[in-house]
C-alpha positions in Angstrom: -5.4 9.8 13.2 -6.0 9.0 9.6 -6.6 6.1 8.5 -5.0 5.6 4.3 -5.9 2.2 2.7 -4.5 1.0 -0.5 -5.8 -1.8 -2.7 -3.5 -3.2 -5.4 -5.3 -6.0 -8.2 -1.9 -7.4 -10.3 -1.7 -7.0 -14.4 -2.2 -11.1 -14.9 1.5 -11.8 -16.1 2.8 -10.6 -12.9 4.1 -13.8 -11.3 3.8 -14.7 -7.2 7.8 -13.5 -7.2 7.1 -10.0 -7.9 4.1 -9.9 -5.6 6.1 -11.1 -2.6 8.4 -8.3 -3.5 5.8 -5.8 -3.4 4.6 -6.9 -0.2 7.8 -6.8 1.7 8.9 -3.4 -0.5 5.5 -2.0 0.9 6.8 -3.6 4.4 9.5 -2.0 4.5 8.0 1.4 4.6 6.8 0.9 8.0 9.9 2.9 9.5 8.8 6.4 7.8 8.2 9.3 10.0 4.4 9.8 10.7 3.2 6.2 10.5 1.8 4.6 13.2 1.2 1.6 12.4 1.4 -0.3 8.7 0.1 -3.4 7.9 0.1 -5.7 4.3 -1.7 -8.7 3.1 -2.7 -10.8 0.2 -6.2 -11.4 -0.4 -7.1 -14.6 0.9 -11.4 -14.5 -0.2 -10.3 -14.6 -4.1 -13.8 -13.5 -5.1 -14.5 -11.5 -8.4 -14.0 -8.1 -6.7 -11.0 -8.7 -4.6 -7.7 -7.4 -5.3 -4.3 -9.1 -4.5 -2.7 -7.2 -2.5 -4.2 -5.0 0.6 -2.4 -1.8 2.7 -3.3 0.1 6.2 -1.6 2.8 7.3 -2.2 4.6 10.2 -0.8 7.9 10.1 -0.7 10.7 13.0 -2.3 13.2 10.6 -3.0 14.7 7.1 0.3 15.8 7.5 2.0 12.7 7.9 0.7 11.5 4.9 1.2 14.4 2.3 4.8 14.0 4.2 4.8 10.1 3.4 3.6 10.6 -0.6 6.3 12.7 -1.3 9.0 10.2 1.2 11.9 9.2 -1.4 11.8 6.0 0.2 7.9 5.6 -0.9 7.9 7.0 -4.4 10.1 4.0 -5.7 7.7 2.1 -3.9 4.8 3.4 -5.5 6.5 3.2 -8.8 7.0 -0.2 -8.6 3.3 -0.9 -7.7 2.0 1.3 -10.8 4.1 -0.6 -12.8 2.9 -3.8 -11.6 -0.6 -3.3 -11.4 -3.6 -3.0 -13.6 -5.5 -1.6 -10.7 -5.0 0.7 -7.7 -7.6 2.3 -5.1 -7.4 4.0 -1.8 -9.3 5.6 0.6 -8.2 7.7 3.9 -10.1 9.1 6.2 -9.8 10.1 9.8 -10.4 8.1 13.0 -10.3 8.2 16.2 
């Protein structure tokens, strides 16, 4: 399994609408093929080093996720985020 986590800190002019539509667009993803389970949240801590909005994926494999990047229903997604955000990071790694 591999393990893809995504951490999203909004540009400050970005109002609660548009996150709540990036949540639920990110949402909406969970169908693709290769994820095993997707989950979203909004920070709830609000400390100086959180970000806003948080994403897990667990995909099968490597594979699934190179498949996933390149996914025409993720790429708008991802757009929408880059637009959106001052800030993104991820990390993936593989578990067990």
């Amino acid at each position: 399994m591999l393990v893809h986590i995504v951490s999203f800190k909004y540009k400050p002019a970005v109002d609660e609408a548009v996150r709540t539509q990036h949540r639920e667009r990110l949402r909406a993803l969970k169908g693709i093929d290769g994820i095993v389970d997707l989950k979203v949240g909004e920070d709830l801590v609000r400390s100086s080093r959180s970000y806003d909005t948080g994403l897990v994926i667990l995909f099968a494999d490597r594979a699934a996720l190179e498949s996933y990047q390149k996914n025409p229903r993720h790429i708008p997604v991802a757009q929408f985020g880059v637009t959106n955000c001052e800030s993104i990071v991820a990390v993936d790694f593989e578990s067990a």
